[in-house]
N, CA, C and O of each residue as an XYZ file, in Angstrom:
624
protein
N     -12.751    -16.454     -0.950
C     -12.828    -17.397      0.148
C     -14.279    -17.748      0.390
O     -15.133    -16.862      0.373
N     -14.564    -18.940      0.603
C     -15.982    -19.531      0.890
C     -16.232    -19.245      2.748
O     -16.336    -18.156      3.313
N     -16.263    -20.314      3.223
C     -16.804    -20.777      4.341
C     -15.582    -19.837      5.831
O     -14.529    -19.219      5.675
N     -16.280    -20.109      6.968
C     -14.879    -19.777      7.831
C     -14.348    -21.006      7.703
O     -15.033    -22.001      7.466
N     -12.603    -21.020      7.907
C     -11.832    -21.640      8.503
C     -11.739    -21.997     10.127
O     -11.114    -21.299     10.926
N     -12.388    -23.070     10.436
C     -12.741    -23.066     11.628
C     -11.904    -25.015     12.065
O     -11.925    -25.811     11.126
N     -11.267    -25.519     13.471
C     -10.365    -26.561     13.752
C      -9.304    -26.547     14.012
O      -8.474    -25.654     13.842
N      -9.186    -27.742     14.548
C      -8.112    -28.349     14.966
C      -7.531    -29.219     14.397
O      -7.862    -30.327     14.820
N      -6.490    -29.248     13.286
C      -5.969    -30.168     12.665
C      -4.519    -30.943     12.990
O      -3.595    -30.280     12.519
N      -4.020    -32.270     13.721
C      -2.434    -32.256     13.858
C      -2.318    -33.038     12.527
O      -3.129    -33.849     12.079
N      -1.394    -32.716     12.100
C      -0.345    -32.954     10.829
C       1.261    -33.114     11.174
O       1.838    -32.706     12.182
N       1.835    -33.844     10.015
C       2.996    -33.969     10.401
C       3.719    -33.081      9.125
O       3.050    -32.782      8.136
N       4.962    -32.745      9.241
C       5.702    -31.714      8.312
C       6.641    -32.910      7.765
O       7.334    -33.594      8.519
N       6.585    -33.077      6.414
C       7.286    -34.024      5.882
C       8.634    -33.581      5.828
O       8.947    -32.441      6.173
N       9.459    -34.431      5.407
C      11.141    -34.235      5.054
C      11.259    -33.232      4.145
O      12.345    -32.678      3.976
N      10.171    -32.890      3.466
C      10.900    -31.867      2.313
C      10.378    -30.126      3.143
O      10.783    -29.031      2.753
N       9.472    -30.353      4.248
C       9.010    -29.424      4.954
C       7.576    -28.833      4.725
O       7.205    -27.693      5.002
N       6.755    -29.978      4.089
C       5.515    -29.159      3.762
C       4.199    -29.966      5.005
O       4.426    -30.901      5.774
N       3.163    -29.376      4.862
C       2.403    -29.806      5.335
C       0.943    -30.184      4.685
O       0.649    -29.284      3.898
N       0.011    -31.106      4.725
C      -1.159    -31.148      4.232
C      -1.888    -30.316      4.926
O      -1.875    -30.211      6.152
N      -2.749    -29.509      3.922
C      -4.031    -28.860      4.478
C      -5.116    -29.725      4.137
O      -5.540    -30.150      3.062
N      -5.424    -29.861      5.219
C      -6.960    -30.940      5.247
C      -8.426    -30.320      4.450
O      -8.881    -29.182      4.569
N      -8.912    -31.312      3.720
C      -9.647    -30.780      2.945
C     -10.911    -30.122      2.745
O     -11.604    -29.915      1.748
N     -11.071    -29.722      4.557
C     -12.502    -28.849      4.788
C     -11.648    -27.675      5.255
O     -12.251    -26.777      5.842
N     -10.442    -27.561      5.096
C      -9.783    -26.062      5.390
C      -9.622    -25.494      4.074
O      -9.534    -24.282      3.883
N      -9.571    -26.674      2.851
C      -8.922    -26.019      1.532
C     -10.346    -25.649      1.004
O     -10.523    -24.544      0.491
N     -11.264    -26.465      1.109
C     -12.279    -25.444      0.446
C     -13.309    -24.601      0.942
O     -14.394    -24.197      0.524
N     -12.402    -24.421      2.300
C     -13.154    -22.766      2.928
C     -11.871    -21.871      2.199
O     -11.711    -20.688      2.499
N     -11.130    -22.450      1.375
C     -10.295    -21.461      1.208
C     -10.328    -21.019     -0.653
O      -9.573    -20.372     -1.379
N     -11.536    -21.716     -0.852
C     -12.220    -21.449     -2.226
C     -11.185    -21.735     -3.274
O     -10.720    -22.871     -3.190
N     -10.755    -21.062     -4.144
C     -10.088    -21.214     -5.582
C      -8.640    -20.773     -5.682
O      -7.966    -20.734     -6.711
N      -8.038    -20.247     -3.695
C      -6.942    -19.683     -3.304
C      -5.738    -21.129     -3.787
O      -5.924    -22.295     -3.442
N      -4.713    -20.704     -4.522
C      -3.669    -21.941     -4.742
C      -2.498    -21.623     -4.198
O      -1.423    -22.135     -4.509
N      -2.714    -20.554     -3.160
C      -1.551    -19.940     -2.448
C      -1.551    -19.226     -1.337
O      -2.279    -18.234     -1.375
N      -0.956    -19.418     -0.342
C      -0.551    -18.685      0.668
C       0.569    -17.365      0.856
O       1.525    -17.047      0.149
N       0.065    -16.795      2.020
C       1.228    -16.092      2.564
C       1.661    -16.598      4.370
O       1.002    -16.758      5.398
N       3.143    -16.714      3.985
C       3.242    -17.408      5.655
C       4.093    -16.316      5.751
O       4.757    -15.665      4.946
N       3.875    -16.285      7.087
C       4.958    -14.966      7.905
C       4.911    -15.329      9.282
O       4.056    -16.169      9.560
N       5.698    -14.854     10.311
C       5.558    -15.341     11.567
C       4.277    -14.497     11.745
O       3.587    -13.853     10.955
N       4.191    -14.814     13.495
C       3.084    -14.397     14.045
C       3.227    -13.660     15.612
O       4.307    -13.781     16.192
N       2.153    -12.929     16.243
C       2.534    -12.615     17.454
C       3.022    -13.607     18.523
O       3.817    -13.325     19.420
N       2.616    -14.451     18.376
C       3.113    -15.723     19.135
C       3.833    -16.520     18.527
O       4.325    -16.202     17.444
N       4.044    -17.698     19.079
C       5.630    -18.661     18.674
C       4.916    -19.432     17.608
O       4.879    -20.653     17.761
N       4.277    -18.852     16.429
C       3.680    -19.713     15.625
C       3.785    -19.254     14.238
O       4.472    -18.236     14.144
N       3.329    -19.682     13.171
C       3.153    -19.271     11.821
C       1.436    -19.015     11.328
O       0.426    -19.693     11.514
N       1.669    -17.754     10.650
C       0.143    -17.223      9.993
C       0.353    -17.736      8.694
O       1.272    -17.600      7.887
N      -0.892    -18.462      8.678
C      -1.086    -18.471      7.024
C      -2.046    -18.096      6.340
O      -3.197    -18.466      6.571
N      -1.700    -17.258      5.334
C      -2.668    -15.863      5.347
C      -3.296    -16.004      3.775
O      -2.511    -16.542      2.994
N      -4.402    -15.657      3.292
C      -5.213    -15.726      1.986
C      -4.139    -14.297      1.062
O      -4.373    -13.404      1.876
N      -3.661    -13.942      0.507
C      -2.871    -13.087     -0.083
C      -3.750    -11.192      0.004
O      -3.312    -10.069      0.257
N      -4.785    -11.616     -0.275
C      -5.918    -10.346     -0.062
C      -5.681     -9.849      1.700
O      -5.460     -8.730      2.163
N      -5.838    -11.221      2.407
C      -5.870    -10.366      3.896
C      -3.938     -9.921      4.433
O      -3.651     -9.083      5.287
N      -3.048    -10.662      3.730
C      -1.716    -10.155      3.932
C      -1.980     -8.570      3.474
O      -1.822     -7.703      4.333
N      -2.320     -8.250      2.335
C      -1.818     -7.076      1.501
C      -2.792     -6.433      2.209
O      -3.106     -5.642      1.318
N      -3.650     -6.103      3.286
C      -4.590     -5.275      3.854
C      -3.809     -5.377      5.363
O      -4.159     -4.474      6.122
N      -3.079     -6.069      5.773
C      -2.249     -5.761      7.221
C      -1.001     -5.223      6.506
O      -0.325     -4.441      7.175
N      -0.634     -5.466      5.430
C       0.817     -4.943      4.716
C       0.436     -3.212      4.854
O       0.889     -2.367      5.626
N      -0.508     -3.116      3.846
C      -0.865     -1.729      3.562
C      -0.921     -0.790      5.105
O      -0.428      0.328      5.254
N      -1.447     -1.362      5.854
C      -1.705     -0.765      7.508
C      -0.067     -0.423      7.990
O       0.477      0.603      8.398
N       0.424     -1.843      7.719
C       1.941     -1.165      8.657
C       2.871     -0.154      7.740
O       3.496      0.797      8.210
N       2.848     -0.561      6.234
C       3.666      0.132      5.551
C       3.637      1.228      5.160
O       4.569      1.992      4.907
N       1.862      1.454      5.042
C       1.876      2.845      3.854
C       1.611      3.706      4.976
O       1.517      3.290      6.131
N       1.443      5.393      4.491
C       1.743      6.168      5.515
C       2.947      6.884      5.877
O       3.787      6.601      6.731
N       2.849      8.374      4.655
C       4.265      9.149      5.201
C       5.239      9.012      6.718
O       6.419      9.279      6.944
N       4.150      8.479      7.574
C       5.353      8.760      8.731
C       5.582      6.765      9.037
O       5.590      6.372     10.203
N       5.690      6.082      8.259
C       5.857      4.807      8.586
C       6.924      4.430      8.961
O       7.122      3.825     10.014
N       7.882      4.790      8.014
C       9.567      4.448      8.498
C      10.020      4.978      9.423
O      11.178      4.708      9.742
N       9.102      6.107     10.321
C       9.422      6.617     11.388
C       9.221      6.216     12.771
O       9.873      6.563     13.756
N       8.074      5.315     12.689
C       7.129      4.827     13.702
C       7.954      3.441     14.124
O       8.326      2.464     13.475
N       8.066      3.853     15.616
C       9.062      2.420     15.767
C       8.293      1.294     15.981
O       8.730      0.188     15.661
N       7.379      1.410     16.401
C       6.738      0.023     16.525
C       5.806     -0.249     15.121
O       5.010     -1.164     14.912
N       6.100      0.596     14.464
C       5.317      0.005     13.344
C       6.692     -0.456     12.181
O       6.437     -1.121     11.177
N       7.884     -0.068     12.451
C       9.119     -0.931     11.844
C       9.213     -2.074     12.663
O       9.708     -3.089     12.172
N       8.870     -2.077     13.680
C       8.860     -3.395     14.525
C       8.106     -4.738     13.658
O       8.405     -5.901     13.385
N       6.908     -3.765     13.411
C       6.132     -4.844     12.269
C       6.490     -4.927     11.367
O       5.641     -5.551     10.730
N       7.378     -4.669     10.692
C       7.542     -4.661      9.600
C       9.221     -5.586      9.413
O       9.726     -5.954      8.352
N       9.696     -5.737     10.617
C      11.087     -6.864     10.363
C      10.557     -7.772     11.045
O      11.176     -8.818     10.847
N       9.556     -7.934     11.891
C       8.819     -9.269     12.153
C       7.760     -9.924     11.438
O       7.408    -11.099     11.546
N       7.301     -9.043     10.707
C       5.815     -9.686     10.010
C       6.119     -9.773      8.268
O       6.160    -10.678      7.435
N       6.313     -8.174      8.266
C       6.447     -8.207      6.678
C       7.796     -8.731      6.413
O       7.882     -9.834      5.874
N       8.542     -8.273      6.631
C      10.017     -8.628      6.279
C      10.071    -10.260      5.831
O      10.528    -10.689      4.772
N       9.573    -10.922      6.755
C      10.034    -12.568      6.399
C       8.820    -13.369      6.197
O       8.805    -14.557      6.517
N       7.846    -12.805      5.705
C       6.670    -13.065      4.629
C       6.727    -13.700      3.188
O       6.791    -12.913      2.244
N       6.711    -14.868      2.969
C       6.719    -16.193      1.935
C       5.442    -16.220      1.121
O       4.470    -16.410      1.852
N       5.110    -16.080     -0.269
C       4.088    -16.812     -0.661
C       4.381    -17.914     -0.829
O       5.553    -18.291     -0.846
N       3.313    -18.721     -1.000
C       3.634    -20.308     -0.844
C       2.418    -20.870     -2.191
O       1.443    -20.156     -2.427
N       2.582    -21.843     -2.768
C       2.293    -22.730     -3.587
C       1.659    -23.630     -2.593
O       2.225    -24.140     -1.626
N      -0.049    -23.818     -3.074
C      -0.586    -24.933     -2.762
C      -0.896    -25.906     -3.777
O      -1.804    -25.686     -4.579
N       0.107    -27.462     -3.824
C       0.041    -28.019     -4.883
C      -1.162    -28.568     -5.038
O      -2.141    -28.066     -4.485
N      -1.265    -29.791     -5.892
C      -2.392    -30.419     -6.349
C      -3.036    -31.538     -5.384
O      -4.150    -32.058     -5.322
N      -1.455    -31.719     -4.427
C      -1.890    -32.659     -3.098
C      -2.643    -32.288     -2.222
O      -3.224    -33.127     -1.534
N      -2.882    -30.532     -1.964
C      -3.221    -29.709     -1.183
C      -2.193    -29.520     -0.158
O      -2.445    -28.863      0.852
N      -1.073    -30.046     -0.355
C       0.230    -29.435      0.140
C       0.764    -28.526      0.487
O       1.035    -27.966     -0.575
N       1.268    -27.723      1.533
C       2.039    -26.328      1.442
C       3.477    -26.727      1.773
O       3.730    -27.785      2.349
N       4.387    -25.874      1.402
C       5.730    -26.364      1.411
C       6.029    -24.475      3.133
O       5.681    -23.296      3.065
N       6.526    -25.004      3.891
C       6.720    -24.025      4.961
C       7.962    -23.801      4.794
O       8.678    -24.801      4.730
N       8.506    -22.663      4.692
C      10.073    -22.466      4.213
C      10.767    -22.638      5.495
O      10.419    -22.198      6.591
N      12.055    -23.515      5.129
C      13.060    -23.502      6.507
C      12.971    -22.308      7.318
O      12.644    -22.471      8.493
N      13.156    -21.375      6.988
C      13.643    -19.535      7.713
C      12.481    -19.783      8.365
O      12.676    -20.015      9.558
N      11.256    -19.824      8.004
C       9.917    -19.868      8.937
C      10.008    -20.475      9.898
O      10.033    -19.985     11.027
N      10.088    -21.894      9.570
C      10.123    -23.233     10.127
C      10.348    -23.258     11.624
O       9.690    -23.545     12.624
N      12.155    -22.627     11.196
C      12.830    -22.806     12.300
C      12.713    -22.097     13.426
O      12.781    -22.479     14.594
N      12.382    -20.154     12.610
C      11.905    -19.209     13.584
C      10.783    -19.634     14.781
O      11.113    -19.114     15.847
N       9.813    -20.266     14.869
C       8.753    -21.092     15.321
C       9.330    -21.938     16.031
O       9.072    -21.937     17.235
N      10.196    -22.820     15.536
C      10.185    -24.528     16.284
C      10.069    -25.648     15.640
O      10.407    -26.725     16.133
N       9.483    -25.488     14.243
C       9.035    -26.578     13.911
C       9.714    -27.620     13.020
O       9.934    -27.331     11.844
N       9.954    -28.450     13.362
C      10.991    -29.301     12.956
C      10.407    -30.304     11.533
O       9.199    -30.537     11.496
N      11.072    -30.713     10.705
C      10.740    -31.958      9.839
C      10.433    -33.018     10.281
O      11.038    -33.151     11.344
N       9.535    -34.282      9.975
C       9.146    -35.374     10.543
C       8.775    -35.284     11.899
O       8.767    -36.287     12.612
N       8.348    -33.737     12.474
C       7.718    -33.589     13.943
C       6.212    -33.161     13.700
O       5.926    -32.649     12.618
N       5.321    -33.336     14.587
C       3.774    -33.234     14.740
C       3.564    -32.181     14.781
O       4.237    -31.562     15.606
N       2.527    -31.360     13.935
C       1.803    -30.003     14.487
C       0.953    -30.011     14.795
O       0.390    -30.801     15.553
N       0.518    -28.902     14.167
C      -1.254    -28.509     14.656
C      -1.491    -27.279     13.577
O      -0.809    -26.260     13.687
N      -2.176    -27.368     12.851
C      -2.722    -26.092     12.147
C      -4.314    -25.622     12.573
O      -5.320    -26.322     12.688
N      -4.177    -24.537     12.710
C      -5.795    -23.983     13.846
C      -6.043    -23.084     12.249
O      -5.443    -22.400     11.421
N      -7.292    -23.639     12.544
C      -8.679    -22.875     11.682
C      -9.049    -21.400     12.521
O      -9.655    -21.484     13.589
N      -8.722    -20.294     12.070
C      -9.136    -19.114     12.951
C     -10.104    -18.462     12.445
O     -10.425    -17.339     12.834
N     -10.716    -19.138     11.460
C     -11.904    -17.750     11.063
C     -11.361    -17.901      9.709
O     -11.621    -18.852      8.971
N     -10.289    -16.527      9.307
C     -10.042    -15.905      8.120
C      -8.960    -16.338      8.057
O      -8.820    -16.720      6.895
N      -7.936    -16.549      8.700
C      -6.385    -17.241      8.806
C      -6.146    -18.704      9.313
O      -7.010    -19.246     10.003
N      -5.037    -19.321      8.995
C      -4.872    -20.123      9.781
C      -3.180    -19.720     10.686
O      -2.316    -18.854     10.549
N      -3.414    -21.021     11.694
C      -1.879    -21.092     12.132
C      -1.236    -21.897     12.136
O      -2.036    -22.800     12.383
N      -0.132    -22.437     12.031
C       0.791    -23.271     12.343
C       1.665    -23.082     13.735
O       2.372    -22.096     13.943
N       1.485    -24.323     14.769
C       2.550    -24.293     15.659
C       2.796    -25.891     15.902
O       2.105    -26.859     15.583
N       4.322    -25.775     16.739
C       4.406    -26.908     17.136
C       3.697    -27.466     17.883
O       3.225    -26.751     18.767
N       3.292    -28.978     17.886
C       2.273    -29.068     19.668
C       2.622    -28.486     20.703
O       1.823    -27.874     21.412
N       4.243    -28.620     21.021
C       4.329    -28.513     22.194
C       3.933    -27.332     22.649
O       3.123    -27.210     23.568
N       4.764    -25.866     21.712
C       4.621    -24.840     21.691
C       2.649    -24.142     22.145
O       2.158    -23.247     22.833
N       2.197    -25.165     21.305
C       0.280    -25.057     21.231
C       0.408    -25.260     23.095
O       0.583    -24.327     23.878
N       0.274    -26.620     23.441
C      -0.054    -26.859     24.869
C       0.912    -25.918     25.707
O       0.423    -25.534     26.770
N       2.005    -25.543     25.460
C       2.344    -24.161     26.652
C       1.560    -23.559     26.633
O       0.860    -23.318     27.616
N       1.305    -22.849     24.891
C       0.607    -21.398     25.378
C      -0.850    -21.569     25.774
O      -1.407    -20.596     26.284
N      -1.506    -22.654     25.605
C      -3.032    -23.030     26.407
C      -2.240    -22.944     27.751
O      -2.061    -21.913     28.400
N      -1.961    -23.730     27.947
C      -1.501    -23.607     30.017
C      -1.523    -22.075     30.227
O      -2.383    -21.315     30.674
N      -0.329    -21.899     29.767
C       0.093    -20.173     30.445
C      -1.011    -19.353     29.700
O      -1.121    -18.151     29.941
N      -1.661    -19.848     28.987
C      -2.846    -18.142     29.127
C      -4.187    -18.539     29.337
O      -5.053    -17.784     28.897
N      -4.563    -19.659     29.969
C      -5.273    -20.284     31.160
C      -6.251    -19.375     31.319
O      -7.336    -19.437     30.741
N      -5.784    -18.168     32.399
C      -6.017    -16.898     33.314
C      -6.645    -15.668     32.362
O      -7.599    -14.970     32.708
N      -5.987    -15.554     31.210
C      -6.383    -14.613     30.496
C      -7.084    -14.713     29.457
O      -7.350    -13.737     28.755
N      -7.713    -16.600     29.072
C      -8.508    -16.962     28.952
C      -9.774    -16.736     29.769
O     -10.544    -15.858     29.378
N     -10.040    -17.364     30.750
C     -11.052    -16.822     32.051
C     -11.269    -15.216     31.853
O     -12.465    -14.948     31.735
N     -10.697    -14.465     31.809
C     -10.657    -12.909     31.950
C     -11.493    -12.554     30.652
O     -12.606    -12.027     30.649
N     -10.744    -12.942     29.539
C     -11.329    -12.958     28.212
C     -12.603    -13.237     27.827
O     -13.226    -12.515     27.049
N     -13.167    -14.534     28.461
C     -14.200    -15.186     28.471
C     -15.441    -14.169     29.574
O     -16.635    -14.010     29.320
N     -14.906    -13.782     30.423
C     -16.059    -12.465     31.247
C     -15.695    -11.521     30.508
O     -16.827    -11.263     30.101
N     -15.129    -10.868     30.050
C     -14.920     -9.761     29.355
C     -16.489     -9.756     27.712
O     -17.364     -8.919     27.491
N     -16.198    -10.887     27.072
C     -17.159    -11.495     25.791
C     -18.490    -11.748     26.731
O     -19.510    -11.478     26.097
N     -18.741    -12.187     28.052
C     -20.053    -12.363     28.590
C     -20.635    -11.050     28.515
O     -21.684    -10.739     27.951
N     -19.637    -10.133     29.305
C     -20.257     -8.580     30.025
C     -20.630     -8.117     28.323
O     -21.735     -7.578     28.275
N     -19.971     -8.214     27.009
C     -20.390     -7.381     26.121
C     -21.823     -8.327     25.364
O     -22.731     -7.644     24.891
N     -21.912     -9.523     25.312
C     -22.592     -9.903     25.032
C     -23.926     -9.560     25.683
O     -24.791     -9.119     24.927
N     -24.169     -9.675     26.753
C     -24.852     -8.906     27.948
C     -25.736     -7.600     27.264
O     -26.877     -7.480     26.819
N     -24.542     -6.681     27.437
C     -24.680     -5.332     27.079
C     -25.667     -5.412     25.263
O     -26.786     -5.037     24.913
N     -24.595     -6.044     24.595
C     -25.371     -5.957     23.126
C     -26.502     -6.279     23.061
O     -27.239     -5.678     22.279
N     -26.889     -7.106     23.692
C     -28.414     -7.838     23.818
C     -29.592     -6.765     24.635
O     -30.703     -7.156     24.995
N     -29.138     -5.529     24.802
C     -30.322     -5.034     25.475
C     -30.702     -3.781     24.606
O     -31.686     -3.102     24.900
């Protein structure tokens, strides 16, 4: 991977269900011709470089007492379980599998949004995007003094 993945992109999900990745996301994403999509903690889709899937895979899965740990099987029928690699064609295309799709919201011939996060991206519906800005508003603000007070602190 080159550069961060950093934006705000809306896109539309064609009839066959794929989406364009815009072309300052594909080549922060260097010589990668594939994804991993899996849901996400929120009502959205991760789309993940295959190196950083298999380093959250390894965390929830490996580990004699894994199949024991309930919240870490939790992760593992929400995250790993319905985890897709995906083909990025020559259009810079990704094809989002129905099962994903639908888990999310996101419909064919409807508008998204794919967010540049750094190392991942996401997929959500708009609408889904503008709820969760409204409702975490507050814990935005909180978040935002929380990053002042450490910034603060680091600097001395």
């Amino acid at each position: 991977m080159g550069d961060l993945m950093t934006g705000e992109f809306k896109n539309t999900i064609d009839e066959k269900g794929r989406i364009l990745i815009p072309s300052r996301l594909r080549s922060a994403l260097g010589e990668t011709d594939r994804l991993i999509v899996t849901r996400s903690v929120e009502r959205c889709l991760w789309l993940l470089l295959p190196q950083t899937f298999e380093t959250i895979r390894q965390k929830i899965m490996d580990g004699p007492g894994a199949m024991f740990d309930a919240g870490l099987r939790l992760l593992q029928r929400r995250m790993i379980a319905p985890a897709m690699e995906c083909d990025i064609d020559k259009s810079g295309r990704i094809n989002i599998p129905s099962q994903l799709r639908e888990s999310v919201g996101l419909e064919v011939k409807a508008e998204s949004i794919l967010l540049g996060i750094g190392t991942y991206l996401e997929l959500w519906s708009i609408a889904d995007y503008e709820k969760f800005l409204n409702e975490s508003e507050t814990s935005f603000s909180e978040a935002s003094q929380n990053l002042g007070a450490m910034l603060n602190t680091s600097g001395r």
